[in-house]
MDTraj code that builds the backbone (N, CA, C; nanometers):
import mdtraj as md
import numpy as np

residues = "UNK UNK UNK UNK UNK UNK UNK UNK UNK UNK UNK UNK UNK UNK UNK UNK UNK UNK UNK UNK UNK UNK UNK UNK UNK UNK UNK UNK UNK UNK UNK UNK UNK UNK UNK UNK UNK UNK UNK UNK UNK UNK UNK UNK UNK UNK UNK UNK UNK UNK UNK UNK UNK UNK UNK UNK UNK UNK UNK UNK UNK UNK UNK UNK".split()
xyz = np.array([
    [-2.1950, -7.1240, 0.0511],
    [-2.0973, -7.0178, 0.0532],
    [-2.1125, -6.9234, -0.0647],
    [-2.1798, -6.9472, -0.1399],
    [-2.1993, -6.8790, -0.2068],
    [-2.3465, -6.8286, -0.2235],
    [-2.4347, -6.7128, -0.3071],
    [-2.5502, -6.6859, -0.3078],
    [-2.5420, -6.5014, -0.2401],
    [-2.6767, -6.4565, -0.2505],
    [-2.6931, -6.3432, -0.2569],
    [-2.8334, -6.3118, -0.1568],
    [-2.8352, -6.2406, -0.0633],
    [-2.9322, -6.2432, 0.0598],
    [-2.9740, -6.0552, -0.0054],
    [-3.0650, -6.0635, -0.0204],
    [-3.1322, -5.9447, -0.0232],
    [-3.2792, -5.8541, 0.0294],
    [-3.2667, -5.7852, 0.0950],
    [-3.3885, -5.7678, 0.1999],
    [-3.4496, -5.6203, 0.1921],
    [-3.5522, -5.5947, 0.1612],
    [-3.6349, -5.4844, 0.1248],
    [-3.6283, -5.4580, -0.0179],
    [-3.6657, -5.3538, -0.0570],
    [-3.7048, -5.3210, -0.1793],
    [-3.6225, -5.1700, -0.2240],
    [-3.5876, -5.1787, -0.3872],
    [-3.5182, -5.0611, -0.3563],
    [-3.3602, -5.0698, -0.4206],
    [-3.2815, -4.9882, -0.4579],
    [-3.1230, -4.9954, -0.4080],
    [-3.0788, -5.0270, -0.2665],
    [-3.0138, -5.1150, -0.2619],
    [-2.9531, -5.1544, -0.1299],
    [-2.8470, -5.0474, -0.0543],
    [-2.8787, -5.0024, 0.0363],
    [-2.7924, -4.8801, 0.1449],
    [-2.6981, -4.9483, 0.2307],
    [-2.6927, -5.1002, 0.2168],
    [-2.5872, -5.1434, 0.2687],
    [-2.5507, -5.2846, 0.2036],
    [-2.3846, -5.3405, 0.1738],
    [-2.3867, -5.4346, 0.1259],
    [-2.2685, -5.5132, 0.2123],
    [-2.3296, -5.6477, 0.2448],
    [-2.2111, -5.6941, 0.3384],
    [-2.1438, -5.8574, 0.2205],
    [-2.0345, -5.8260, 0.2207],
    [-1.9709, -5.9160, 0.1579],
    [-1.9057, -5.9965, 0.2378],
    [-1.9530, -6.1579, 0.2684],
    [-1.8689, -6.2244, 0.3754],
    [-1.9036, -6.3757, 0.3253],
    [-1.8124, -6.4302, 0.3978],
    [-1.8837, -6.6479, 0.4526],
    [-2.0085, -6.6372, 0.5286],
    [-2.0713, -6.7427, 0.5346],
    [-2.1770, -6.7491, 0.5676],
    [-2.1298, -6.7070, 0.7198],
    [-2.0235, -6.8083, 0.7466],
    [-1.9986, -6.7822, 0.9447],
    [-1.9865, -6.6871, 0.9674],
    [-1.8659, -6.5529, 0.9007],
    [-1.8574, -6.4412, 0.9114],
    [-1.9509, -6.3567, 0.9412],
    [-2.0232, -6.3845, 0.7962],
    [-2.1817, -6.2768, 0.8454],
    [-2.2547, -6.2927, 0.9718],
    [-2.2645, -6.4362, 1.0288],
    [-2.3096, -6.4827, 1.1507],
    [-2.2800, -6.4399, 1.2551],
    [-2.0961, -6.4152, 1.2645],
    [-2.0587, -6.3848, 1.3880],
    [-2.0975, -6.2310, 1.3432],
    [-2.0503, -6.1394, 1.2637],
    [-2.0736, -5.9891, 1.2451],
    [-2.2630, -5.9645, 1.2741],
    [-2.2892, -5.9991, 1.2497],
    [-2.4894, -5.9589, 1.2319],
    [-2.4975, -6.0451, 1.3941],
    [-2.4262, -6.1268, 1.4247],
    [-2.4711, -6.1930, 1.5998],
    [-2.4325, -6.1050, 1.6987],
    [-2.3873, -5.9813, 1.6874],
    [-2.3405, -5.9240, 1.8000],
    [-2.1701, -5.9774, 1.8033],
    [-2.0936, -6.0519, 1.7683],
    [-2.0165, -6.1277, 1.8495],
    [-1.9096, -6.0774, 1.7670],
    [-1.8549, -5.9854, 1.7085],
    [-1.7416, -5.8648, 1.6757],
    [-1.7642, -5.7698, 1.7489],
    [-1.6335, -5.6939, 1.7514],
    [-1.6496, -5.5770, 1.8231],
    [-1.6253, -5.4740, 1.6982],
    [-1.6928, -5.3298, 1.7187],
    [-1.6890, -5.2006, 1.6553],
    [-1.6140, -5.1981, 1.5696],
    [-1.4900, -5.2112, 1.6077],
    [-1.3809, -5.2006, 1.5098],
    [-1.3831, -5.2927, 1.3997],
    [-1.4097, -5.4057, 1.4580],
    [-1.4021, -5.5512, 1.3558],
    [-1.5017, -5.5124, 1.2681],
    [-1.6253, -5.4897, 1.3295],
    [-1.7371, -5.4223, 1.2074],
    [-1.6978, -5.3305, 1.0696],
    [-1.6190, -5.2530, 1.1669],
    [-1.5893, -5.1406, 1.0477],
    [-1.4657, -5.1798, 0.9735],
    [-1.4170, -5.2420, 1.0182],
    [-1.3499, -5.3394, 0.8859],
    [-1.3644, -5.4692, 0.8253],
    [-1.4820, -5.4790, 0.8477],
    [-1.5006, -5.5738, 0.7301],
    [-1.5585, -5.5111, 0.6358],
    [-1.6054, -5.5872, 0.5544],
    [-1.6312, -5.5739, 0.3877],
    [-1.7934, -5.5012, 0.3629],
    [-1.8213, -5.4315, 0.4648],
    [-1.9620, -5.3631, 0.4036],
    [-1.9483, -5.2400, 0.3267],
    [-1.9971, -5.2277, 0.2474],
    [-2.0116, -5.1396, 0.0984],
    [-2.1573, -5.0294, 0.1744],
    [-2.1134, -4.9367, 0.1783],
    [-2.2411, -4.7734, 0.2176],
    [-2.2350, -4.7510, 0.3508],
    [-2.3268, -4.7208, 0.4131],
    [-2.3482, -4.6393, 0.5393],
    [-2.3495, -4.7455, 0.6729],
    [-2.2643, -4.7749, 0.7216],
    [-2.2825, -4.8919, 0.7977],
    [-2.3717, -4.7916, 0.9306],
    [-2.2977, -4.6767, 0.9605],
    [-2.3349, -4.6027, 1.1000],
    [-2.4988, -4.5977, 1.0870],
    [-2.5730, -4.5635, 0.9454],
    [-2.7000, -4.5457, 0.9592],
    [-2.7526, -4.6570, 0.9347],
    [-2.7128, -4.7947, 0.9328],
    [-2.8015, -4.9064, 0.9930],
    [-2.7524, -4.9520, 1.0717],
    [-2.6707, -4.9569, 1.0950],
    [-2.5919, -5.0255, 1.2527],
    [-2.6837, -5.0634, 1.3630],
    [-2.7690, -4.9539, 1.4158],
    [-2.8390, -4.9606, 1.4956],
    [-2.9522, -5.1071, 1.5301],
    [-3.0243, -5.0807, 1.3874],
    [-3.1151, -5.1841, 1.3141],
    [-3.0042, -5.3242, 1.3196],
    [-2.9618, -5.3931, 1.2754],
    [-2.8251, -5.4412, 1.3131],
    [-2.8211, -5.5844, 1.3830],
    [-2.8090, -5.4782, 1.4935],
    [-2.7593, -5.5344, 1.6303],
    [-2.8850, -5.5518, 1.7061],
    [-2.8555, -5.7048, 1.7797],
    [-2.9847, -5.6993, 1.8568],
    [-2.9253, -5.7394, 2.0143],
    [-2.7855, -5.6404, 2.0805],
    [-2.7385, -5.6747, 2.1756],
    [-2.5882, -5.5934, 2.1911],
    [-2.5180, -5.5802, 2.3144],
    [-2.4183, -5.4940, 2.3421],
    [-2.3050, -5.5872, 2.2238],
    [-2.2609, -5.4661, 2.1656],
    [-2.0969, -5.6010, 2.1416],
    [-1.9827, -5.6070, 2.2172],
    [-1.9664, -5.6867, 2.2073],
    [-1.7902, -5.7466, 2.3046],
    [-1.7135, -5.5860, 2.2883],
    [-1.6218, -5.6019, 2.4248],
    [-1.5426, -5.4595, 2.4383],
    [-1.4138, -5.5029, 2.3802],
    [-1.3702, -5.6272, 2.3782],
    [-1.2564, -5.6584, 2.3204],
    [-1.3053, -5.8298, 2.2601],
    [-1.1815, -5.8907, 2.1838],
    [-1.1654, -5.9678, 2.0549],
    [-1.1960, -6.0612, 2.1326],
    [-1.2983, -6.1525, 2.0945],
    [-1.3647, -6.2642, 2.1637],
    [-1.2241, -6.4078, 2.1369],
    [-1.1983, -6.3523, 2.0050],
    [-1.0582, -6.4365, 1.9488],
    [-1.1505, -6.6092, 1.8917],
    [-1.2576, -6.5669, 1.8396],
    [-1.2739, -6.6845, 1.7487],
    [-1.2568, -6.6285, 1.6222],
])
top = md.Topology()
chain = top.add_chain()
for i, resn in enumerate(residues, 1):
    res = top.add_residue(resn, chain, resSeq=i)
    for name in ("N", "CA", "C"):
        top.add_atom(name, md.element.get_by_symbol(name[0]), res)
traj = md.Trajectory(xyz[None], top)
């Protein structure tokens, strides 16, 4: 639960602050839009978003 995941080189353009599960369900597809944009990412979420996701997300709250 704790530790620091860092990927490419550079200043980081996006920073996601979460639990390990959190990040899991957010980076798995398995939040929806909204839930994304409120959680805890720090910069441009819209210009990696894309990169992201590897699948549609839920239209409404899966409720886990």
């Amino acid at each position: 639960d704790t530790g620091e995941h860092v990927v490419g080189a550079g200043a980081p353009g996006l920073t996601l602050v979460a639990t390990p599960f959190e990040a899991l369900r957010l980076l798995g597809s398995r939040r929806t839009k909204e839930q994304l944009r409120a959680a805890s990412f720090e910069g441009d979420l819209d210009r990696y978003l894309p990169g992201l996701l590897h699948m549609e997300l839920p239209a409404t709250d899966l409720g886990e």
